[in-house]
C-alpha positions as CSV (number, residue, x, y, z in Angstrom):
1,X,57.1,51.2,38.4
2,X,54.8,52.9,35.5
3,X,51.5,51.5,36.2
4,X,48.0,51.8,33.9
5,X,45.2,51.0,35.2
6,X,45.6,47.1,34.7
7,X,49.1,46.1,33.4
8,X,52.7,47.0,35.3
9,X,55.5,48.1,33.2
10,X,59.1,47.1,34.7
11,X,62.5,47.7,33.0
12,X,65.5,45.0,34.2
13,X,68.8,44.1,34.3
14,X,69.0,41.4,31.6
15,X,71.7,39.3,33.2
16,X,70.0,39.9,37.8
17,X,66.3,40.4,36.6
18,X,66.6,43.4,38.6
19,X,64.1,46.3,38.6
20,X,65.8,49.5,37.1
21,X,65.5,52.7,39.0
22,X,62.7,54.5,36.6
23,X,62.7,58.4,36.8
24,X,59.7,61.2,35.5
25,X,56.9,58.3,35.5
26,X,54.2,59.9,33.1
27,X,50.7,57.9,33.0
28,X,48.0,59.0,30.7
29,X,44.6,57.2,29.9
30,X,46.7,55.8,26.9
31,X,50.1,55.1,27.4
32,X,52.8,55.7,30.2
33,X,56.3,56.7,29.8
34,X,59.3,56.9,31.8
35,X,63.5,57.0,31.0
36,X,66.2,55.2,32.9
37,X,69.8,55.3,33.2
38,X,71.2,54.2,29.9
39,X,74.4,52.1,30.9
40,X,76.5,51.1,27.8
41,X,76.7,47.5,26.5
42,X,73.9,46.4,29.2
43,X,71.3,44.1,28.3
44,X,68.1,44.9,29.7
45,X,64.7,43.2,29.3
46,X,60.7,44.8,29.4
47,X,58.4,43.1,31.9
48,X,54.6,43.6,31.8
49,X,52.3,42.2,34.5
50,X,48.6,42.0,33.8
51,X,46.9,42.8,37.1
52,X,45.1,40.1,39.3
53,X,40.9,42.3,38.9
54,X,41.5,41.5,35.0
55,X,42.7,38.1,35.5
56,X,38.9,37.9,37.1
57,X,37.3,38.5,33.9
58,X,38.0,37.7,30.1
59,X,40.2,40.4,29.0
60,X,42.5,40.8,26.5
61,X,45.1,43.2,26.1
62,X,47.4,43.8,23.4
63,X,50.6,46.8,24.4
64,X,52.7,48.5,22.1
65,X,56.6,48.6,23.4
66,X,58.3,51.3,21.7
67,X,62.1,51.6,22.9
68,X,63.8,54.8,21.2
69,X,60.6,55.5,18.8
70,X,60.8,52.1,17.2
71,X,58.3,49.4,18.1
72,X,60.1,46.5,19.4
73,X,57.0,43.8,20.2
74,X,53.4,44.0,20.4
75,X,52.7,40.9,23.1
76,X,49.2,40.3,24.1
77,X,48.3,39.8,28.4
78,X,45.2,37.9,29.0
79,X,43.1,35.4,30.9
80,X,40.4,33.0,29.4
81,X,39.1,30.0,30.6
82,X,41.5,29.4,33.3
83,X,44.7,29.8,31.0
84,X,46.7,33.2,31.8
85,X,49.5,35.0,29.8
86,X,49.4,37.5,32.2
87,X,53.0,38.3,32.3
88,X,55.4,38.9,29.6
89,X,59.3,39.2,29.5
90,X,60.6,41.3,26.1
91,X,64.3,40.3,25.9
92,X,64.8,41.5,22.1
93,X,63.4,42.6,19.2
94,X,63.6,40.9,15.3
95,X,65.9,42.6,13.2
96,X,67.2,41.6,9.7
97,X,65.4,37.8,10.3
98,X,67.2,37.6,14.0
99,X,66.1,38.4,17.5
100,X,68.8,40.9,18.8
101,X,69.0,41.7,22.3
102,X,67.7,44.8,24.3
103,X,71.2,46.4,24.9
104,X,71.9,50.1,25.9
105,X,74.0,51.8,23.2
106,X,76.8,54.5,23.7
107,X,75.3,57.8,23.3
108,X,75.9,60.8,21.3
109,X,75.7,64.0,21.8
110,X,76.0,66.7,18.8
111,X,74.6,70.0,19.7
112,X,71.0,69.3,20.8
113,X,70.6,66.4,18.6
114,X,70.6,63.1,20.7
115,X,71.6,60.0,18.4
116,X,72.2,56.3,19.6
117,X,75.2,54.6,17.8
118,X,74.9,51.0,16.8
């Protein structure tokens, strides 16, 4: 599970809420990064999880999702005043004025160029 040091990345199953298996988990001061098993025509969801030392203090944290170079949300994780949005689920992303789901794509390969078919 890709971990900074205060907010928990998790990929699921959109229909079990199940934890993907993640693989080559890289965390920098800045972002982390890791790939999954792409399995075609599944939906799958984001989950981040603002840890419990920052719901202590008044933080705020906004986090970029970027699923195949495109940025799909921007949600903000905090805790003021004793209200918390310290977890988020990212089912879909707006496109052309409608929320489409997360959903793995059939995969092509040409060469060494990697493209996604919609």
């Amino acid at each position: 599970m890709p971990t900074s040091e205060r907010i928990t990345v998790s990929i699921l199953d959109g229909a079990t809420q199940a934890k993907f298996d993640e693989h080559q988990i890289v965390t920098t001061a800045t972002k982390t990064e890791c790939w999954i098993e792409s399995k075609e025509d599944l939906q799958f969801s984001i989950k981040l999880d603002l840890a419990p030392a920052s719901l202590e203090t008044r933080n705020g944290f906004s986090c970029r999702i970027i699923v195949d170079g495109i940025l799909v949300r921007q949600p903000l994780l905090s805790a003021w005043g004793g209200a918390s949005w310290a977890e988020r689920i990212v089912t879909g992303a707006w496109h052309n004025e409608k929320t489409r789901p997360l959903m793995f794509a059939k995969t092509l390969f040409k060469g060494t160029i990697l493209s996604t078919s919609f």
